[in-house]
N, CA, C and O atoms as a GROMACS GRO file, in nm:
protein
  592
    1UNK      N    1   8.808   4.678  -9.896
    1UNK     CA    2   8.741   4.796  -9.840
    1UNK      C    3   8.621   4.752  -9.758
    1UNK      O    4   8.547   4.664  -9.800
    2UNK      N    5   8.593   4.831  -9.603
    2UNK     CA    6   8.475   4.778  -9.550
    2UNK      C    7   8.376   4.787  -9.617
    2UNK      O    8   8.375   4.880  -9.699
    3UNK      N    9   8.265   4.704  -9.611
    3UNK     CA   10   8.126   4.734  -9.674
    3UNK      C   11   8.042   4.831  -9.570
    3UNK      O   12   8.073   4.800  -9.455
    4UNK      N   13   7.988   4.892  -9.572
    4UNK     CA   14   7.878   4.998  -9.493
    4UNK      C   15   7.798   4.898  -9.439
    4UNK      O   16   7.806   4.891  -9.317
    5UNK      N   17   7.706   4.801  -9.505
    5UNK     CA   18   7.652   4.696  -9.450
    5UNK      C   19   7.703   4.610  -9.364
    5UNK      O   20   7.618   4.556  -9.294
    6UNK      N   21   7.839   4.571  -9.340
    6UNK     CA   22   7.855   4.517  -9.255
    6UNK      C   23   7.934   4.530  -9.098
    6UNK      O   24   8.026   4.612  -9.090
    7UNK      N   25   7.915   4.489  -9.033
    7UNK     CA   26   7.941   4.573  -8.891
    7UNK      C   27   8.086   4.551  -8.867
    7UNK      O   28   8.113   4.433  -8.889
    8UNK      N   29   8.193   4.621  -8.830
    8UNK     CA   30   8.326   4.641  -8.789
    8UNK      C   31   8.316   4.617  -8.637
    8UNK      O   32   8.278   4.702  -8.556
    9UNK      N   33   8.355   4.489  -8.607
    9UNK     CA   34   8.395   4.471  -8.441
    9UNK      C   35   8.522   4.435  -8.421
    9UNK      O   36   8.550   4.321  -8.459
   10UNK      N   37   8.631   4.520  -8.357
   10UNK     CA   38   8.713   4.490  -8.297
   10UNK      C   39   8.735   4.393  -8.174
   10UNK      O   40   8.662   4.393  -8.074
   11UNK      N   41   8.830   4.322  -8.190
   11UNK     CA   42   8.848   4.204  -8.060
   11UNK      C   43   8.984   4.242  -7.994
   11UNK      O   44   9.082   4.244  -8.068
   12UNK      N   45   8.996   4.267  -7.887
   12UNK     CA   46   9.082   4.293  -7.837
   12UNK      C   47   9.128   4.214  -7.690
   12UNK      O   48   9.074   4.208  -7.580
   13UNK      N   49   9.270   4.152  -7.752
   13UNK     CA   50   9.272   4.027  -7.634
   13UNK      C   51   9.412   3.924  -7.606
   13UNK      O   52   9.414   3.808  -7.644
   14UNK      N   53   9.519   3.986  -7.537
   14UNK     CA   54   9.656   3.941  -7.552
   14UNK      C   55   9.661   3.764  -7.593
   14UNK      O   56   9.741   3.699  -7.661
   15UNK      N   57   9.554   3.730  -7.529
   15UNK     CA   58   9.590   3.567  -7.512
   15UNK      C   59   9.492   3.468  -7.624
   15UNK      O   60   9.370   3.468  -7.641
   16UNK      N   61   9.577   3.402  -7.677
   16UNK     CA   62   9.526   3.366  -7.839
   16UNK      C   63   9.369   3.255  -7.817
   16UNK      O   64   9.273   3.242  -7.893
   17UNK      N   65   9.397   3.190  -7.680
   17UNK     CA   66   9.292   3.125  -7.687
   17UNK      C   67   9.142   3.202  -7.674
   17UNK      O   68   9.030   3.179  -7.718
   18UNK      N   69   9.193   3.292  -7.600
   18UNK     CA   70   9.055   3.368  -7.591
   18UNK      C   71   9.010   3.496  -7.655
   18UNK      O   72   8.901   3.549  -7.638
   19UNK      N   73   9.108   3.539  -7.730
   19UNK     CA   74   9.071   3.595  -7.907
   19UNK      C   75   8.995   3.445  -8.027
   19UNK      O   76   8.904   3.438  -8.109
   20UNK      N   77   9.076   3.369  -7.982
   20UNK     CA   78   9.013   3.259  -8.105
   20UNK      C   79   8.864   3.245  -8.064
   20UNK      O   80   8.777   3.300  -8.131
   21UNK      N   81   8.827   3.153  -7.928
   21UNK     CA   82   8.685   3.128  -7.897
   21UNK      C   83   8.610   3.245  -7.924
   21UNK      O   84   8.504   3.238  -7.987
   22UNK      N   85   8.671   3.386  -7.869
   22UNK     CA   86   8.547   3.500  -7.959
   22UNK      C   87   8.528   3.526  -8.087
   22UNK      O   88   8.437   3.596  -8.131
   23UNK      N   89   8.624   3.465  -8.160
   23UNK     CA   90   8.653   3.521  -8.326
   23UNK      C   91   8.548   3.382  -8.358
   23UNK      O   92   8.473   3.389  -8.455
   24UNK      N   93   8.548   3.271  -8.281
   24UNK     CA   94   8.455   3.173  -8.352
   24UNK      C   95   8.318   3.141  -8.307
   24UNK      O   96   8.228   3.075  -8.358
   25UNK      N   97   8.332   3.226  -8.169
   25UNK     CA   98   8.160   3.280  -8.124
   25UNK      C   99   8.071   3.329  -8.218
   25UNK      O  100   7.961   3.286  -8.251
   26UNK      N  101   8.160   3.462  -8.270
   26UNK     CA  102   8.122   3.580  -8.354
   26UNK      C  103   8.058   3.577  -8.495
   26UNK      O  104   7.974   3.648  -8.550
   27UNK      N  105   8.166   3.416  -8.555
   27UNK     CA  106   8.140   3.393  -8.680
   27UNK      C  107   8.019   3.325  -8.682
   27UNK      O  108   7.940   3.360  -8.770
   28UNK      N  109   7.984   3.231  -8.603
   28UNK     CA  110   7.888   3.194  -8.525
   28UNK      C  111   7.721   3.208  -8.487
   28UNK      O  112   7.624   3.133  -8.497
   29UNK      N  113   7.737   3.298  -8.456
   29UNK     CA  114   7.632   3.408  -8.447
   29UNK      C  115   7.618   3.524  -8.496
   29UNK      O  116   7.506   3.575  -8.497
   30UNK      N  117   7.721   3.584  -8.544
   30UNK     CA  118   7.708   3.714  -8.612
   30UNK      C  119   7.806   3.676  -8.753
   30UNK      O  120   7.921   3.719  -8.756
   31UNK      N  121   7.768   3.615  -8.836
   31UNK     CA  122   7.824   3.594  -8.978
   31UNK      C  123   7.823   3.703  -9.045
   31UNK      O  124   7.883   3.700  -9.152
   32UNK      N  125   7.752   3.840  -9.001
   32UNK     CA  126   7.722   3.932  -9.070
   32UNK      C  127   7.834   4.065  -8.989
   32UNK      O  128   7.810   4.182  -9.020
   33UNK      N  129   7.919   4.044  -8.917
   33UNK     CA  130   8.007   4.104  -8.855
   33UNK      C  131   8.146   4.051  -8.962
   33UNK      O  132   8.176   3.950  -9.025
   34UNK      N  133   8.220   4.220  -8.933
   34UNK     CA  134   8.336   4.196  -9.007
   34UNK      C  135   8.480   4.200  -8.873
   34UNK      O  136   8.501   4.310  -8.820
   35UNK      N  137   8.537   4.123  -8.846
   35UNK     CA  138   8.617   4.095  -8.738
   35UNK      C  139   8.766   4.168  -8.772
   35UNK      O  140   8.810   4.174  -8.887
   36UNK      N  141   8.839   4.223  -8.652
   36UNK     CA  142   8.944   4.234  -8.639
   36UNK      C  143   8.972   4.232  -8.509
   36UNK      O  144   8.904   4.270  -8.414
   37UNK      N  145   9.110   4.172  -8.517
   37UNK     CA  146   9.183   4.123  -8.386
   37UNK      C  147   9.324   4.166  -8.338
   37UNK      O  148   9.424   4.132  -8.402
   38UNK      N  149   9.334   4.249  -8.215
   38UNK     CA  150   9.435   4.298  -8.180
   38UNK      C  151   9.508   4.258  -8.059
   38UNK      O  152   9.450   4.312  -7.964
   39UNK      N  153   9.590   4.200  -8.024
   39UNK     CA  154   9.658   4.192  -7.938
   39UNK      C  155   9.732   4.278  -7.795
   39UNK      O  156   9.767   4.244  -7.682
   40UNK      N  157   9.730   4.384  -7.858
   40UNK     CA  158   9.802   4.508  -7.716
   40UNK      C  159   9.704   4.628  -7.752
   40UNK      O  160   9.646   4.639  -7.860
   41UNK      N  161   9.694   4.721  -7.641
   41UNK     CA  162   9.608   4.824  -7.639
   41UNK      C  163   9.679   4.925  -7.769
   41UNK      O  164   9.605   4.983  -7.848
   42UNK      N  165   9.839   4.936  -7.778
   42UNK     CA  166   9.926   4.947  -7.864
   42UNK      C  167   9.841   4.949  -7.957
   42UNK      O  168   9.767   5.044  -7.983
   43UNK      N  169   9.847   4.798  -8.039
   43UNK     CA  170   9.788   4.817  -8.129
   43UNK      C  171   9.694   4.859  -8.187
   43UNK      O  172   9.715   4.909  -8.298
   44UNK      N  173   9.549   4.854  -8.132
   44UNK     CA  174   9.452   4.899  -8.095
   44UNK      C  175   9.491   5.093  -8.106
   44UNK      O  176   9.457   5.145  -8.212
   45UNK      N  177   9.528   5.144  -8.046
   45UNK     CA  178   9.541   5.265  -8.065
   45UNK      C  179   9.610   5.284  -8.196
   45UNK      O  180   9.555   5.361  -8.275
   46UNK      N  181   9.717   5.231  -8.229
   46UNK     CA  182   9.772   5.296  -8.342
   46UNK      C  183   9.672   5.250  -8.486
   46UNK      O  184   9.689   5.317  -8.587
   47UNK      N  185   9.603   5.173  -8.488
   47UNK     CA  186   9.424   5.144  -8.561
   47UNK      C  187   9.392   5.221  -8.558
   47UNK      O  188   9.425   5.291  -8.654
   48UNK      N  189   9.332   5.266  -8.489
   48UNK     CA  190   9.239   5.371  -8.396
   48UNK      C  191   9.237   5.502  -8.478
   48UNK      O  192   9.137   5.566  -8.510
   49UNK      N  193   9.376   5.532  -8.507
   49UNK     CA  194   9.448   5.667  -8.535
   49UNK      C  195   9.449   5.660  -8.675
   49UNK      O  196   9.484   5.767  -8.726
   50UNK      N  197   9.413   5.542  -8.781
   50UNK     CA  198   9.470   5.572  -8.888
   50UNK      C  199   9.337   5.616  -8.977
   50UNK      O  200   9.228   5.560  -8.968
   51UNK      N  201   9.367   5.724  -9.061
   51UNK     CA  202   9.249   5.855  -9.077
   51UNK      C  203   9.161   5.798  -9.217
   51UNK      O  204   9.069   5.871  -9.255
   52UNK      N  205   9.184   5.680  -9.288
   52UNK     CA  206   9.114   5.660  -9.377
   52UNK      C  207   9.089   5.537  -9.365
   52UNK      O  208   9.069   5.473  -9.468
   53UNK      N  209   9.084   5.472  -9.237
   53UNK     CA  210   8.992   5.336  -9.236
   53UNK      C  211   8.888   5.340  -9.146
   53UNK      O  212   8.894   5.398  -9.037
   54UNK      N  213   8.794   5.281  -9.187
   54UNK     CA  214   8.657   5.248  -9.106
   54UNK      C  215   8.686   5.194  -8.929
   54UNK      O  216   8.739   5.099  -8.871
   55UNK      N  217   8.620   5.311  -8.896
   55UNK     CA  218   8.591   5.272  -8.732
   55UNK      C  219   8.546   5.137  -8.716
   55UNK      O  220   8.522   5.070  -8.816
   56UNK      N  221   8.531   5.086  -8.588
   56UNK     CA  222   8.418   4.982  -8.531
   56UNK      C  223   8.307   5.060  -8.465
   56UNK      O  224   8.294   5.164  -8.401
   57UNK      N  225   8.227   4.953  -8.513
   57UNK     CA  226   8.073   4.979  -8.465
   57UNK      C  227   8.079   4.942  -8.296
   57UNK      O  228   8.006   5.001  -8.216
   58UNK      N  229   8.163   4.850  -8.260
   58UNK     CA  230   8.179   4.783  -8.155
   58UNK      C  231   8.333   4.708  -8.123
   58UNK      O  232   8.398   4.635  -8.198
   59UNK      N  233   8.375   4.766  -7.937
   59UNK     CA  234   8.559   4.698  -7.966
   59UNK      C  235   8.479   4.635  -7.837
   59UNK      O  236   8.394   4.691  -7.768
   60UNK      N  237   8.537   4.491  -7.825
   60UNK     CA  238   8.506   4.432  -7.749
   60UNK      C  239   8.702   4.379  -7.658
   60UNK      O  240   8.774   4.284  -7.689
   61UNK      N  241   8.725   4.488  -7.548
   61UNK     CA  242   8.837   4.507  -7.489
   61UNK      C  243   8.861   4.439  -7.372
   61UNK      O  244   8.800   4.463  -7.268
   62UNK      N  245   8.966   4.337  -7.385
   62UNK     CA  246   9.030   4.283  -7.243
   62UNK      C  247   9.070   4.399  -7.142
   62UNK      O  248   9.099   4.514  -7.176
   63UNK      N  249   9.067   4.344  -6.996
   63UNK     CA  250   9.099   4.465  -6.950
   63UNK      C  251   9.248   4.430  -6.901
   63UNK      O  252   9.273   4.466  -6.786
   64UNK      N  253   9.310   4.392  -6.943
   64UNK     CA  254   9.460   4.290  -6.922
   64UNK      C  255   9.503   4.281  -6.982
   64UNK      O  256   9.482   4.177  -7.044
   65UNK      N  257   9.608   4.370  -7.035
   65UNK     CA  258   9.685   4.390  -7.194
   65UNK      C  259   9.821   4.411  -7.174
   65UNK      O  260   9.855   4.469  -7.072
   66UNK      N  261   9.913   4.368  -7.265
   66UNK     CA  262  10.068   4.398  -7.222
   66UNK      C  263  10.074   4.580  -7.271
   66UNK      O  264   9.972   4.630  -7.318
   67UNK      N  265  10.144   4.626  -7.262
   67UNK     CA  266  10.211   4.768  -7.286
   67UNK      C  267  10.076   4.860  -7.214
   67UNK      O  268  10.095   4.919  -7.108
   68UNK      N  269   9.993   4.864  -7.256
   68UNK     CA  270   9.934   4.958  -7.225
   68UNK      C  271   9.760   4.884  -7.179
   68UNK      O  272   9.687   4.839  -7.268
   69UNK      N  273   9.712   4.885  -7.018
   69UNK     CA  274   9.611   4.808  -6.997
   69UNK      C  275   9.486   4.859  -7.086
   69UNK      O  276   9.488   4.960  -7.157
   70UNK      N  277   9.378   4.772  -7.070
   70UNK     CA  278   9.275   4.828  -7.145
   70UNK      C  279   9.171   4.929  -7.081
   70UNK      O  280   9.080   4.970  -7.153
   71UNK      N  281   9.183   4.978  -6.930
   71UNK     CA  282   9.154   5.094  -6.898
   71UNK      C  283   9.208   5.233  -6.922
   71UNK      O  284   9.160   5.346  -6.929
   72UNK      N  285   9.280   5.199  -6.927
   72UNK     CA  286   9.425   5.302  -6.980
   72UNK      C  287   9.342   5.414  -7.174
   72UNK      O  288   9.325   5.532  -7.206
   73UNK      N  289   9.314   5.250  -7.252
   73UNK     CA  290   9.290   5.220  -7.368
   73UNK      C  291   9.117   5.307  -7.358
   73UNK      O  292   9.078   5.394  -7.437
   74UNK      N  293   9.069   5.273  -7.283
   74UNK     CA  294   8.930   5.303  -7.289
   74UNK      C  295   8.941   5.450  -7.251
   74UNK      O  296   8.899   5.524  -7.341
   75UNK      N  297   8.986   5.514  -7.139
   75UNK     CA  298   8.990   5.673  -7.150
   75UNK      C  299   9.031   5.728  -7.239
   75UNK      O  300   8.993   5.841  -7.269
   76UNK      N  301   9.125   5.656  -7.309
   76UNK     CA  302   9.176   5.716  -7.437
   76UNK      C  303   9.015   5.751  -7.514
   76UNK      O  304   8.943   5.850  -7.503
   77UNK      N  305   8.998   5.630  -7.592
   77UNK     CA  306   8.838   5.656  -7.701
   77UNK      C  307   8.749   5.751  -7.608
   77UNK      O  308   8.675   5.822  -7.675
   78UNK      N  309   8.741   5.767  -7.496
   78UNK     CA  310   8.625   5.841  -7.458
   78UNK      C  311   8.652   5.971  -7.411
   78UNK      O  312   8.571   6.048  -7.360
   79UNK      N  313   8.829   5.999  -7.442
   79UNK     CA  314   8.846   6.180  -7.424
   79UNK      C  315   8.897   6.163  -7.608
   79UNK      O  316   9.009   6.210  -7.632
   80UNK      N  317   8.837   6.112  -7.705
   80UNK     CA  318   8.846   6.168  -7.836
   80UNK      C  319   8.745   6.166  -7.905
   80UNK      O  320   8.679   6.066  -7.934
   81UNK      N  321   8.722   6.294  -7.941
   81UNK     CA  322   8.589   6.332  -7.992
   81UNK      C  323   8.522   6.226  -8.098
   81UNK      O  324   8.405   6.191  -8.104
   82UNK      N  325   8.636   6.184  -8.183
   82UNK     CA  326   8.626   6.110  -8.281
   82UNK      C  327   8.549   5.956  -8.251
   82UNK      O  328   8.471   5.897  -8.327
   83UNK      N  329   8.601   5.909  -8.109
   83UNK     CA  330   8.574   5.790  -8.092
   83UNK      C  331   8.514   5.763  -7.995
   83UNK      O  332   8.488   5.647  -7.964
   84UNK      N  333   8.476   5.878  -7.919
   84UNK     CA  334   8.401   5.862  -7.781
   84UNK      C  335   8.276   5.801  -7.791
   84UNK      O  336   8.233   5.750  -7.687
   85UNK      N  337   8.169   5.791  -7.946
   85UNK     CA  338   8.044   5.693  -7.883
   85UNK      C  339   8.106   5.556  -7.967
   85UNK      O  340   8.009   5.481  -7.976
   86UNK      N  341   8.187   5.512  -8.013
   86UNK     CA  342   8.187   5.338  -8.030
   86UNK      C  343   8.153   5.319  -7.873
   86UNK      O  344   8.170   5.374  -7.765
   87UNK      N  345   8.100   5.218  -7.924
   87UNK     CA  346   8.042   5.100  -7.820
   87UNK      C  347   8.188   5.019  -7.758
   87UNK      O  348   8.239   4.933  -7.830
   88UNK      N  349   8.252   5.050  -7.624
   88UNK     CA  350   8.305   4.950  -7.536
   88UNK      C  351   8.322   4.867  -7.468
   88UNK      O  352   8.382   4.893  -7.363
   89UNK      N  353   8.281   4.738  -7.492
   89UNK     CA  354   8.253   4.619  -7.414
   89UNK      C  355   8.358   4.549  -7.344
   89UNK      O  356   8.418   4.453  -7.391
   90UNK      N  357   8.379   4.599  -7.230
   90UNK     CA  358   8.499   4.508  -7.133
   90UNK      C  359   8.467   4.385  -7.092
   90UNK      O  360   8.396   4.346  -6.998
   91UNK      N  361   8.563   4.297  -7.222
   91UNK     CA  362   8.518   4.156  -7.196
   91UNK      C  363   8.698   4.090  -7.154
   91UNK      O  364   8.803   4.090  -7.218
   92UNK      N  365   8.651   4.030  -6.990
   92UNK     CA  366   8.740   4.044  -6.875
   92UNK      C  367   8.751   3.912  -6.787
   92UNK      O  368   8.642   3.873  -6.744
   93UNK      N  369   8.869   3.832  -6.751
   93UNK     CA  370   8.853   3.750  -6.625
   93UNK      C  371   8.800   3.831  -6.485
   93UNK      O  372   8.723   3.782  -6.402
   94UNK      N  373   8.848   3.941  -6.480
   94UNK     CA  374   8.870   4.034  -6.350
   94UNK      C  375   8.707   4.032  -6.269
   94UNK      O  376   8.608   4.094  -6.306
   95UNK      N  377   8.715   3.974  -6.194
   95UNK     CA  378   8.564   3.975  -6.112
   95UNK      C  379   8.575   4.087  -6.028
   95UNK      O  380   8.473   4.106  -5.962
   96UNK      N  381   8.706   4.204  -5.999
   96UNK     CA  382   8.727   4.281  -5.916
   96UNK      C  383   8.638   4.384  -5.910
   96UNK      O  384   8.628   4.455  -6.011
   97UNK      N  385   8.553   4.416  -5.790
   97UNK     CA  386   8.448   4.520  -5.781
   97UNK      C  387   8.546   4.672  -5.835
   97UNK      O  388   8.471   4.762  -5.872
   98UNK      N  389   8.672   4.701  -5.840
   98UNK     CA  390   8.686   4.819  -5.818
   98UNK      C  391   8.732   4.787  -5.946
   98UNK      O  392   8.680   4.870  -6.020
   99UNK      N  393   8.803   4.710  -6.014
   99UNK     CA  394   8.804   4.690  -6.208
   99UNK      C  395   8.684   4.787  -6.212
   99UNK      O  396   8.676   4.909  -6.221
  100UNK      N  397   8.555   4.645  -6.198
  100UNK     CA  398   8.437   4.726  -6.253
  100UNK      C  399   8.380   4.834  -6.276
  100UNK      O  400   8.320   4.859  -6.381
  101UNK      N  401   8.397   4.947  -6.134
  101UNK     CA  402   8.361   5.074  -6.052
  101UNK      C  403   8.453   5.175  -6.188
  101UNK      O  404   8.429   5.267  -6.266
  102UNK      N  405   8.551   5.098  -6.154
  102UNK     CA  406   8.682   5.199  -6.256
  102UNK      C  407   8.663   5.207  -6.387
  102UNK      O  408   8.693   5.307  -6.452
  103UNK      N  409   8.600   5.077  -6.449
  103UNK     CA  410   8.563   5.060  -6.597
  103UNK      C  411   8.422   5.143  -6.610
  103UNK      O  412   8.409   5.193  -6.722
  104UNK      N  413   8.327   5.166  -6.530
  104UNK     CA  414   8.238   5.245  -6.557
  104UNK      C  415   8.218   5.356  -6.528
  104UNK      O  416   8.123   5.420  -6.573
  105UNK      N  417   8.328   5.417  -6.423
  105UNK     CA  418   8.358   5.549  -6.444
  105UNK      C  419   8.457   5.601  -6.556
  105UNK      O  420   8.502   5.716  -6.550
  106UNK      N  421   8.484   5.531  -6.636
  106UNK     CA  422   8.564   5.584  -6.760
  106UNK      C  423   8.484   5.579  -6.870
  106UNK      O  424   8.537   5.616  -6.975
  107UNK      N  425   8.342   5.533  -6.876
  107UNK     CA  426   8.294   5.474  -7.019
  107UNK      C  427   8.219   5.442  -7.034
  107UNK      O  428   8.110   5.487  -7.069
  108UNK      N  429   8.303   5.246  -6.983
  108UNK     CA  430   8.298   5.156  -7.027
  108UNK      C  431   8.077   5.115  -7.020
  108UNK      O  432   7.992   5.110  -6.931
  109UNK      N  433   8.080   5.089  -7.210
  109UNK     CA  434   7.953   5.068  -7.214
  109UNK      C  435   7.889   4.962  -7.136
  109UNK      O  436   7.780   4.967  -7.080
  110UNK      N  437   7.965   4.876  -7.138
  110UNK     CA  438   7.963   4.736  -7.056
  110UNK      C  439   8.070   4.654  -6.990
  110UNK      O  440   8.185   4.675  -7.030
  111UNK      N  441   8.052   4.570  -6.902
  111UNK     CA  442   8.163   4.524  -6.821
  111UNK      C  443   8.079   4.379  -6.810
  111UNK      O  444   7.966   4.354  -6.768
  112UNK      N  445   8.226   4.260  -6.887
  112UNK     CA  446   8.113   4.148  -6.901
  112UNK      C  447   8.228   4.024  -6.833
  112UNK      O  448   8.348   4.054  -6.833
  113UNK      N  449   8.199   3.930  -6.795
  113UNK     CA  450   8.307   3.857  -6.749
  113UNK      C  451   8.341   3.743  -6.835
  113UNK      O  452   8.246   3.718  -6.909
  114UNK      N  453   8.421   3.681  -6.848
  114UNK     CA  454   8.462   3.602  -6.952
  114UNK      C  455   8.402   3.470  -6.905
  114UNK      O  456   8.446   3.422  -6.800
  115UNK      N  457   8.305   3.408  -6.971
  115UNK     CA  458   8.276   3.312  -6.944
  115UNK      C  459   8.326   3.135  -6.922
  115UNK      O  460   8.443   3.126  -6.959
  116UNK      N  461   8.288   3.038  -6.887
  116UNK     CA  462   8.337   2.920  -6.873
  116UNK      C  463   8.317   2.797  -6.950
  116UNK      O  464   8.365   2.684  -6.942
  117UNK      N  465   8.212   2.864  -7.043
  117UNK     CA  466   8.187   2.755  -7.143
  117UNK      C  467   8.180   2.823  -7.278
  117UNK      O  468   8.173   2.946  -7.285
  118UNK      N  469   8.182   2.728  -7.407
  118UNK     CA  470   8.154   2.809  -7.509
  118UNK      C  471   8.037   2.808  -7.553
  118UNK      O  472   8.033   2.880  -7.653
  119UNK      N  473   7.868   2.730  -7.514
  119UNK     CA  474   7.805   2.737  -7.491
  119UNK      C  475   7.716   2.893  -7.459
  119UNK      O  476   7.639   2.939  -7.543
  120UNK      N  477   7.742   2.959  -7.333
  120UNK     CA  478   7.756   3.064  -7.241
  120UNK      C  479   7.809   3.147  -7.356
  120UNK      O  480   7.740   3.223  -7.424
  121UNK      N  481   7.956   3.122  -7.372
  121UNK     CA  482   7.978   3.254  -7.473
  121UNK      C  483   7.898   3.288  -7.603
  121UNK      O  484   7.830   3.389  -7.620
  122UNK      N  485   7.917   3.192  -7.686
  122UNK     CA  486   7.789   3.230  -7.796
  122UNK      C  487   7.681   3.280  -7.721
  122UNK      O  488   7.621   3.359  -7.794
  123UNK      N  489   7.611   3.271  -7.581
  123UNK     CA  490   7.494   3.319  -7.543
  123UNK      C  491   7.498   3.522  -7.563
  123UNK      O  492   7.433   3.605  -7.627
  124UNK      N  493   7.592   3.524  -7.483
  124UNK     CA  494   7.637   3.670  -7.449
  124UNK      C  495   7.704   3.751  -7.566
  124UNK      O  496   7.715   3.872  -7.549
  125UNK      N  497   7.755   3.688  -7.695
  125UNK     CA  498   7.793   3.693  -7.746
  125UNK      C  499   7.677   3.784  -7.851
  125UNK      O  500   7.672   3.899  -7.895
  126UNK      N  501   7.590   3.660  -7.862
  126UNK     CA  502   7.405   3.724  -7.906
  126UNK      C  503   7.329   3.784  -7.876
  126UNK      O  504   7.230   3.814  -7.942
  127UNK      N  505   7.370   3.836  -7.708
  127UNK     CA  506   7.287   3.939  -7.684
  127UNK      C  507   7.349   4.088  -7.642
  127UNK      O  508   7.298   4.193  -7.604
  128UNK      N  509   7.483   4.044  -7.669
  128UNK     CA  510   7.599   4.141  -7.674
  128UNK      C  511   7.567   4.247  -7.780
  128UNK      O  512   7.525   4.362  -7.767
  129UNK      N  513   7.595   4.184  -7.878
  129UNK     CA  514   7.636   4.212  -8.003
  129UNK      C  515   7.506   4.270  -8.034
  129UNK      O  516   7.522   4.387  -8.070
  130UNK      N  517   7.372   4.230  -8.036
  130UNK     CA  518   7.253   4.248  -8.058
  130UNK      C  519   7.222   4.419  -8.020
  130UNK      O  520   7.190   4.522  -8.078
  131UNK      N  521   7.253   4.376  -7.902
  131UNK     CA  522   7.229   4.513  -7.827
  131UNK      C  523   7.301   4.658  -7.918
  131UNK      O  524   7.244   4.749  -7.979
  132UNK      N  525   7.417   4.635  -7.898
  132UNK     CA  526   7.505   4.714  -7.974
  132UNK      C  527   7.517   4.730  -8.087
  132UNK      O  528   7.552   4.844  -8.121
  133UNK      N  529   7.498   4.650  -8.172
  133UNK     CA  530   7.473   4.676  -8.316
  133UNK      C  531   7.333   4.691  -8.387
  133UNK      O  532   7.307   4.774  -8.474
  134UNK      N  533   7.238   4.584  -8.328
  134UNK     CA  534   7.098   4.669  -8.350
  134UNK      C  535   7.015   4.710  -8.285
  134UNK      O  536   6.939   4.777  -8.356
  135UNK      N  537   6.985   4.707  -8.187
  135UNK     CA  538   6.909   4.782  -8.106
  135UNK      C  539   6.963   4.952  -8.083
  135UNK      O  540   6.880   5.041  -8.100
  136UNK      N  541   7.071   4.979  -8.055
  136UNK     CA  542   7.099   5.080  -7.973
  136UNK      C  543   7.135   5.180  -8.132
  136UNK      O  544   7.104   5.296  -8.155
  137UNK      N  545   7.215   5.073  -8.228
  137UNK     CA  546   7.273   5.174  -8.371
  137UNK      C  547   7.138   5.194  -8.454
  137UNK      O  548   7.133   5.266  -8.554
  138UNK      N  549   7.054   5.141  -8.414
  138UNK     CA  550   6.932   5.157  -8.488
  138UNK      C  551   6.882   5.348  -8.448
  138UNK      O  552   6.833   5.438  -8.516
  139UNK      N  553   6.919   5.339  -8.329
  139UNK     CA  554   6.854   5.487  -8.258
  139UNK      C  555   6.972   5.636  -8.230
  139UNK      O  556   6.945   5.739  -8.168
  140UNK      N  557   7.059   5.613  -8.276
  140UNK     CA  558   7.175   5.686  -8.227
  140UNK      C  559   7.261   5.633  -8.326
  140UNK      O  560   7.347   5.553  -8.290
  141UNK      N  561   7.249   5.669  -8.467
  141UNK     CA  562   7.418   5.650  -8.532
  141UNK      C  563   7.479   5.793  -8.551
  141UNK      O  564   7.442   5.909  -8.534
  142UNK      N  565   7.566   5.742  -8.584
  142UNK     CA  566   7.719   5.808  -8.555
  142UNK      C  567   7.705   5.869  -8.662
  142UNK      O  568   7.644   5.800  -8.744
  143UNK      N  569   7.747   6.008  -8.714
  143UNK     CA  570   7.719   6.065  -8.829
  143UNK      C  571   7.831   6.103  -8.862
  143UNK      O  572   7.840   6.113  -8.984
  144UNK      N  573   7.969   6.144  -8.781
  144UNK     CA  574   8.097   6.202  -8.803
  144UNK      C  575   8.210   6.091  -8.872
  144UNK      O  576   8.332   6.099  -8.861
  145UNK      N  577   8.126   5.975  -8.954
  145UNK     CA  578   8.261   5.929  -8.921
  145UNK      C  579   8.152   5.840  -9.100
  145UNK      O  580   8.035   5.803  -9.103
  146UNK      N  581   8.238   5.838  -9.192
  146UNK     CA  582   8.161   5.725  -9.345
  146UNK      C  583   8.085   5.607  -9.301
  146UNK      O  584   7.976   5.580  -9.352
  147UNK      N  585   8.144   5.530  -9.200
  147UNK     CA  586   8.173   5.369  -9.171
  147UNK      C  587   8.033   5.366  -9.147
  147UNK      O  588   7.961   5.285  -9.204
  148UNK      N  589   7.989   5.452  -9.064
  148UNK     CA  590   7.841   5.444  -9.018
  148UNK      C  591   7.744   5.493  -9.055
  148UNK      O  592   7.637   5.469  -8.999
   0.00000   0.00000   0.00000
């Protein structure tokens, strides 16, 4: 069962190498984060939907997903009442200005690019996560939902 104390971040990310380097960023720097890892927006939604498990505090979403992309994925959480303030972090190869334009007219809390070192990632990783889990949940939690 989740603990209340500890933070629920979803990872969301077809390609294993770059689910692993964030799952070992995370542990990393946020030892106090409780991780889950999804592969297709698919999956991710059908999570999403199930009525007696703990939300994430934070989904950190590829925007490049098989079945269903992760823009696609992100209008979803933000036309459901239920899930519209988790925190969405589009973490992305896509340097495309109109990705971006498109990811932040749907939402998206942030739009971050996938970095080149793992160095760099633990960086962003710490001030990612920081942001979103204490700074911002410190001032605005979520009251509709146990987890939080």
């Amino acid at each position: 069962m989740h603990s209340p104390s500890k933070n629920l971040v979803f990872i969301v990310d077809d390609k294993d190498d770059d689910s692993t380097i964030l799952l070992i960023a995370f542990s990393k720097v946020r030892p106090d984060c409780r991780l889950e890892c999804y592969t297709s927006g698919k999956e991710l939604s059908e999570r999403l939907m199930l009525t007696n498990a703990p939300l994430p505090n934070l989904i950190m979403l590829d925007l490049i997903l098989p079945e269903v992309d992760g823009l696609l994925i992100l209008k979803r959480i933000r036309s459901n009442p239920l899930l519209n303030q988790i925190p969405v972090v589009i973490f992305t190869h896509s340097d495309s200005k109109s990705d971006l334009i498109q990811c932040y007219e749907a939402g998206a809390s942030s739009y971050i690019l996938k970095p080149g070192s793992f160095e760099e990632l633990g960086r962003l990783v710490e001030v990612t996560s920081h942001y979103w889990l204490d700074t911002v949940r410190k001032t605005a939690r979520i009251s509709n939902h146990p987890s939080y």
